[in-house]
NUPADO-297727 format. One record per residue (C-alpha): residue in one letter; x, y, z; residue number from 1. Coordinates in pm, whole numbers, always signed. Example, Ala and Ser with C-alpha at 12.3 -4.5 7.8 and 13.67 -1.06 7.14 Angstrom:
resn | X | Y | Z | resi
a | +1230 | -450 | +780 | 1 .
s | +1367 | -106 | +714 | 2 .
END
This chain:
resn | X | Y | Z | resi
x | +1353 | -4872 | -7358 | 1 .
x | +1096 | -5170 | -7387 | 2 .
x | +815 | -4869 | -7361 | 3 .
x | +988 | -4664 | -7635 | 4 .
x | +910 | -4944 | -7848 | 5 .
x | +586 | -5007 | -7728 | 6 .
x | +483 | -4647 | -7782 | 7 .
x | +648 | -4640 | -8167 | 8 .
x | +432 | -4894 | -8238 | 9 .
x | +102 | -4769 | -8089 | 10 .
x | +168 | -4489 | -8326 | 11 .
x | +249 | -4676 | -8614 | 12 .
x | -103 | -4838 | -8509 | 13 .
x | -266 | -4528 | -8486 | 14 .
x | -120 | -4293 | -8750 | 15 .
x | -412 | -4170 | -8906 | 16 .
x | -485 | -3893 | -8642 | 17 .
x | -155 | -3729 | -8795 | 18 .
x | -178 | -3690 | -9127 | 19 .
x | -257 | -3370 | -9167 | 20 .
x | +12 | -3227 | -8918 | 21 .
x | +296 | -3099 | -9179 | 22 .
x | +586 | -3171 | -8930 | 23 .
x | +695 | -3445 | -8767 | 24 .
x | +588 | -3564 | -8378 | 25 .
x | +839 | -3648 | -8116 | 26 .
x | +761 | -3989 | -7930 | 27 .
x | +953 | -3995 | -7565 | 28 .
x | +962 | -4125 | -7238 | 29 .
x | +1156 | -4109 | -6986 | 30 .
x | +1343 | -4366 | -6721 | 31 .
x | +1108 | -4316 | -6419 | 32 .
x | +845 | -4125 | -6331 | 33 .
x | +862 | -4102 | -5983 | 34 .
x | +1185 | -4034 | -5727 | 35 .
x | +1174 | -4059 | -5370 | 36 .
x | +1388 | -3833 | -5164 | 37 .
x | +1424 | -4106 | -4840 | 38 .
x | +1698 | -4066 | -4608 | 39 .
x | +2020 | -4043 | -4727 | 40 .
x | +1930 | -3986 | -5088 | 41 .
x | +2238 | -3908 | -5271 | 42 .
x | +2069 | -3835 | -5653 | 43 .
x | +1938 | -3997 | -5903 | 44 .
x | +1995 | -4013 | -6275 | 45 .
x | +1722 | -3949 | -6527 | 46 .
x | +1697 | -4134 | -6901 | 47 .
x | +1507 | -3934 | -7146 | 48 .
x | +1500 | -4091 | -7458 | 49 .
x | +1228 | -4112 | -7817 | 50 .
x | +1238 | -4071 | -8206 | 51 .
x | +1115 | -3803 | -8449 | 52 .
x | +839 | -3987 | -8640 | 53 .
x | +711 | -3941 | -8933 | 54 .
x | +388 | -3687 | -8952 | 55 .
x | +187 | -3963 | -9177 | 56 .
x | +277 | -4226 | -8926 | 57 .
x | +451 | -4424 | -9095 | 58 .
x | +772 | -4461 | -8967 | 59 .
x | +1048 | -4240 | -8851 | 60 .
x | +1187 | -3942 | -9043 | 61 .
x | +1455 | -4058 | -9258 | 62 .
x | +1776 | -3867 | -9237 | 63 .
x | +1648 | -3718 | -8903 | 64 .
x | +2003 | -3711 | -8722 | 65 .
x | +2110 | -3488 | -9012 | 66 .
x | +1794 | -3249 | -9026 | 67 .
x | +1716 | -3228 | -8654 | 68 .
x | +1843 | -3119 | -8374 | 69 .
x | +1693 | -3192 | -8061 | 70 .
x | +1703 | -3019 | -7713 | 71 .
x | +1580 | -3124 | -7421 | 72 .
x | +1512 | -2940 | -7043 | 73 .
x | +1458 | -3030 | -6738 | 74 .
x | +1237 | -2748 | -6524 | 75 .
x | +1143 | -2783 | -6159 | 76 .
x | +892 | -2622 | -5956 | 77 .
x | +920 | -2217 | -5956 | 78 .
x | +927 | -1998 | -5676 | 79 .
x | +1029 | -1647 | -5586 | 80 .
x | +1384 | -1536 | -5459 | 81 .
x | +1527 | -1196 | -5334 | 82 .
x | +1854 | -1167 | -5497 | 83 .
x | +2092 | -914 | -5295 | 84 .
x | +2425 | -784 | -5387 | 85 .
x | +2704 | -800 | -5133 | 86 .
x | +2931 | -480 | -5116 | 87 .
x | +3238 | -404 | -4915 | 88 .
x | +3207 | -110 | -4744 | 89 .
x | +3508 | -12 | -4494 | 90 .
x | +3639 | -340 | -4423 | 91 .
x | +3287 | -535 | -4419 | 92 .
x | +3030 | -663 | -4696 | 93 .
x | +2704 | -532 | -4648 | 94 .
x | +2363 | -582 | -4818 | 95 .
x | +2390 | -306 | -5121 | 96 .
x | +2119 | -364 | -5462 | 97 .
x | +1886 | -650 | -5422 | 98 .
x | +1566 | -787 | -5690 | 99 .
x | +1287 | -1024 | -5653 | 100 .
x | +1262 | -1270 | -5935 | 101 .
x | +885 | -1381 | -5972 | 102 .
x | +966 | -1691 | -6169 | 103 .
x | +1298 | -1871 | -6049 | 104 .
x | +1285 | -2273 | -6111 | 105 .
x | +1432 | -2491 | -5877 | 106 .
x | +1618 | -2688 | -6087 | 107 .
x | +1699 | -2614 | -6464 | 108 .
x | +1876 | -2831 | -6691 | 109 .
x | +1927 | -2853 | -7041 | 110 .
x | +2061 | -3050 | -7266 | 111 .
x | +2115 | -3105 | -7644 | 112 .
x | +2322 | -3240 | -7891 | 113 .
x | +2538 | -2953 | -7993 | 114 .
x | +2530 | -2551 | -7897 | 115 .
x | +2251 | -2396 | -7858 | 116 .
x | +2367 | -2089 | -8061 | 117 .
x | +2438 | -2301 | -8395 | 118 .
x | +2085 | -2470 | -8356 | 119 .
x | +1878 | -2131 | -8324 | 120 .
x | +1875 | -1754 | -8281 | 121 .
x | +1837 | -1573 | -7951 | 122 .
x | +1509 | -1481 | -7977 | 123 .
x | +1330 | -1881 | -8039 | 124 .
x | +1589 | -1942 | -7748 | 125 .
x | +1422 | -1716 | -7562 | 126 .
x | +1060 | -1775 | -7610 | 127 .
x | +1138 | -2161 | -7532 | 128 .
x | +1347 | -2087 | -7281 | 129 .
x | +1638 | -2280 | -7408 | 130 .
x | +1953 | -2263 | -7264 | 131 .
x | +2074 | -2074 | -6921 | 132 .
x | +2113 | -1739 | -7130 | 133 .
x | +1770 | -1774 | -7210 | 134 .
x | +1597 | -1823 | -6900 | 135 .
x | +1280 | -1569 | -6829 | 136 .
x | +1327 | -1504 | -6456 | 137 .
x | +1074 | -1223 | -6440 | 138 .
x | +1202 | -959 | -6207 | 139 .
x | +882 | -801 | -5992 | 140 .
x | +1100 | -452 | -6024 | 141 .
x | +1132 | -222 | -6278 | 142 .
x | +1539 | -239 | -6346 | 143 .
x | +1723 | -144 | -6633 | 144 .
x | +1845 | -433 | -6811 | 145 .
x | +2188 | -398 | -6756 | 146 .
x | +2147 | -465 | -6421 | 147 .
x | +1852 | -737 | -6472 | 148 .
x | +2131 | -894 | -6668 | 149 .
x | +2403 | -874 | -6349 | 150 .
x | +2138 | -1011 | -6130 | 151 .
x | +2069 | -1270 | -6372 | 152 .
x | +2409 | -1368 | -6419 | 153 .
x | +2486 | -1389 | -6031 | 154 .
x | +2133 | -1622 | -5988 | 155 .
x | +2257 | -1857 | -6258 | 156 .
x | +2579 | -1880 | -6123 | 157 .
x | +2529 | -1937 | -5774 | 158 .
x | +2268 | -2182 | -5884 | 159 .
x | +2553 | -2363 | -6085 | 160 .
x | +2782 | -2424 | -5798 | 161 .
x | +2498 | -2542 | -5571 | 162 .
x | +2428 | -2853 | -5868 | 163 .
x | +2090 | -2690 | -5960 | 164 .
x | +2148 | -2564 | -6268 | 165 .
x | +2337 | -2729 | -6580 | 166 .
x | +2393 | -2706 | -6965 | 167 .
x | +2548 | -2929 | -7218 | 168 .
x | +2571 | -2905 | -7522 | 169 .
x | +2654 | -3203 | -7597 | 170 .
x | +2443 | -3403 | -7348 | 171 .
x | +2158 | -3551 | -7626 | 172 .
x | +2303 | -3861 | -7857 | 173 .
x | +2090 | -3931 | -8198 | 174 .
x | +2163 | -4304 | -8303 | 175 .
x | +2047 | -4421 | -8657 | 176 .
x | +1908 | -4092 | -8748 | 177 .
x | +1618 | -4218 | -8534 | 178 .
x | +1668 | -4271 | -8147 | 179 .
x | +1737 | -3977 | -7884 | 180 .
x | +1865 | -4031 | -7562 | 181 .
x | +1972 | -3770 | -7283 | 182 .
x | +2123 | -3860 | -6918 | 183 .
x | +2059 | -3576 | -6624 | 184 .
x | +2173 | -3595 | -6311 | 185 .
x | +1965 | -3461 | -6000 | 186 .
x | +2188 | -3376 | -5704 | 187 .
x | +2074 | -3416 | -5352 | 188 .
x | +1957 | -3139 | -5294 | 189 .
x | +1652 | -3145 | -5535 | 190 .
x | +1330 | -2995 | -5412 | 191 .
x | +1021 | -3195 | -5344 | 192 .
x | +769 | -3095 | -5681 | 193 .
x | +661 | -3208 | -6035 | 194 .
x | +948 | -3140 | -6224 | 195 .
x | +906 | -3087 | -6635 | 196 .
x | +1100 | -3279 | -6874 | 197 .
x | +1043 | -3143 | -7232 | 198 .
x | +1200 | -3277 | -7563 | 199 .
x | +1189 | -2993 | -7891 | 200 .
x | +1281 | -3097 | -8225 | 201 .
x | +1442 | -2809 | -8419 | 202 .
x | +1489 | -2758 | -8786 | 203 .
x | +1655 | -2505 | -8956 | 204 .
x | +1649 | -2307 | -8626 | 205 .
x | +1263 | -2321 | -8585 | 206 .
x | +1120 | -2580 | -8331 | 207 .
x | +875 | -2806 | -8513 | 208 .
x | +781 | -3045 | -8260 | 209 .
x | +796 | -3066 | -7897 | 210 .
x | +664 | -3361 | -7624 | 211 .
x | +654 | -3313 | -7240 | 212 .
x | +653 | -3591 | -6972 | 213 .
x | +640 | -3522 | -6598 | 214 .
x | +858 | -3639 | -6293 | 215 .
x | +739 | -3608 | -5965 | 216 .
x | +999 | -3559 | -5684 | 217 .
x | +867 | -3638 | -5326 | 218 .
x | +937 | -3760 | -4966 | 219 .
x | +764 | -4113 | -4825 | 220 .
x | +683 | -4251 | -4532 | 221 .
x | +857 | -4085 | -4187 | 222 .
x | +1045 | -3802 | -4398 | 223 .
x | +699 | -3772 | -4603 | 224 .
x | +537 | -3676 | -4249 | 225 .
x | +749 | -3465 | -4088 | 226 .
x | +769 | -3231 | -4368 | 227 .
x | +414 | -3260 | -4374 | 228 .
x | +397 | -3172 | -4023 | 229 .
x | +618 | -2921 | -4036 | 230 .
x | +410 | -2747 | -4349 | 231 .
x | +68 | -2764 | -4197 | 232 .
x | +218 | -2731 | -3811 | 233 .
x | +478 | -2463 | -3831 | 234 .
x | +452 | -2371 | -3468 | 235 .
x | +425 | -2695 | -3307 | 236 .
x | +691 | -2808 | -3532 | 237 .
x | +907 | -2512 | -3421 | 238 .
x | +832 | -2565 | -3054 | 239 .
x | +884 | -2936 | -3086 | 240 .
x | +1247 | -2861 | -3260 | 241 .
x | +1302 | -2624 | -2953 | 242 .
x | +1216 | -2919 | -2677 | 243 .
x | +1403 | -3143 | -2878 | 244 .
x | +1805 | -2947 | -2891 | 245 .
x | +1717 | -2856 | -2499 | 246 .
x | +1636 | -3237 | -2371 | 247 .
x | +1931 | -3322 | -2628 | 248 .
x | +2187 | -3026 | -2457 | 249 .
x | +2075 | -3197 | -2089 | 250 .
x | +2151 | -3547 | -2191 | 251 .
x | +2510 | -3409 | -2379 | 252 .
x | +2563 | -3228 | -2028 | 253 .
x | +2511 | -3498 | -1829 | 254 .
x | +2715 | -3762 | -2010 | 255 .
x | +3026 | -3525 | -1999 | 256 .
x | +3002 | -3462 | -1621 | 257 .
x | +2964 | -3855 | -1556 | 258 .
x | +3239 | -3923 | -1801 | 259 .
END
């Protein structure tokens, strides 16, 4: 919190550069800018927290609890997934409809102090990508979008029960009509990347400010290397795995015939 302070005041310092801007700026920061992934990693817990400030710079937006609302979202790295629908068909599910989705993040989160649908319409929601309803997941095929919607749907849920994907509406707490703060939680199963924390002020259903910070997620020292290894050496890594479970099935065989 010590930095949230220290940052307020280099703006109070410096508020000159903002005096034209007709709406106000958001000031944040966030708990820690780095996470390891070592070894029995089990999550990790993220602090995002600022103030709206006044445009002028000269202090924080009075009343801003009352005029704002603030949302924040947590975005990790993208990547491309195959989504297939699972049919039964005489007694056994088989592979039916499937989509690519160009655009699929890793790990979503979002956050903000009360719905969504009572602090804008569908379409800023959209555009912003605010909320899990919202989420642009760019399909590579042309589908109609009754059934982009089903896929969509399926992807968000799955994604919920794995941990990788969360809303709250109530997640963001505005104290003195000043201070923000918002908790989210990472699960274990987090994905090495630079993941993208970013903070919108919203007023009267329009965002008028927004700030971004970065996290990056990452392995160190032996995990660091053998996913490195395995990355850049994906056939010596796979032979290597394969040498490894037979020595490993010798050794289990002959402990259980000595024992």
């Amino acid at each position: 919190m010590r930095r949230l302070f220290a940052l307020l005041a280099l703006y109070l310092l410096a508020g000159a550069p903002w005096a034209a801007a007709a709406e106000p700026v958001l000031v944040t920061d966030i708990s820690q800018h780095r996470i390891e992934l070592r070894q029995g990693f089990t999550g990790a817990q993220l602090l995002l927290f600022g103030a709206i400030m006044s445009p002028d710079g000269g202090g924080p937006v009075a009343g801003a609890a009352r005029d704002y609302d603030v949302v924040v979202v947590l975005e990790g790295p993208a990547h491309q997934m195959v989504l297939r629908e699972k049919r039964k068909v005489a007694g056994m599910w088989v592979n039916a409809e499937y989509t690519t989705l160009r655009s699929v993040p890793s790990f979503y989160a979002v956050v903000a102090n009360r719905p969504i649908r009572q602090i804008t319409d569908p379409r800023t929601a959209a555009i912003y990508q605010l909320g899990l309803d919202s989420l642009q997941l760019s399909p590579s095929d042309s589908i109609d979008p009754a059934r982009e919607t089903h896929f969509a749907k399926g992807l968000v849920d799955l994604m919920q029960r794995q941990g990788l994907f969360h809303q709250d509406d109530s997640g963001v707490t505005i104290n003195g009509g000043v201070l923000y703060s918002a908790r989210i939680d990472l699960p274990s199963s987090v994905q090495p990347g630079v993941y993208t924390a970013e903070t919108f002020a919203v007023r009267k259903g329009r965002v008028v400010a927004s700030a971004t910070a970065r996290v990056e997620v990452g392995k160190q020292g032996f995990e660091k290397a053998v996913a490195d290894f395995s990355q850049k050496e994906a056939l010596a890594y796979g032979l290597m795995a394969v040498a490894v479970s037979v020595v490993m099935g010798w050794v289990a065989g002959r402990l259980f015939a000595l024992f």
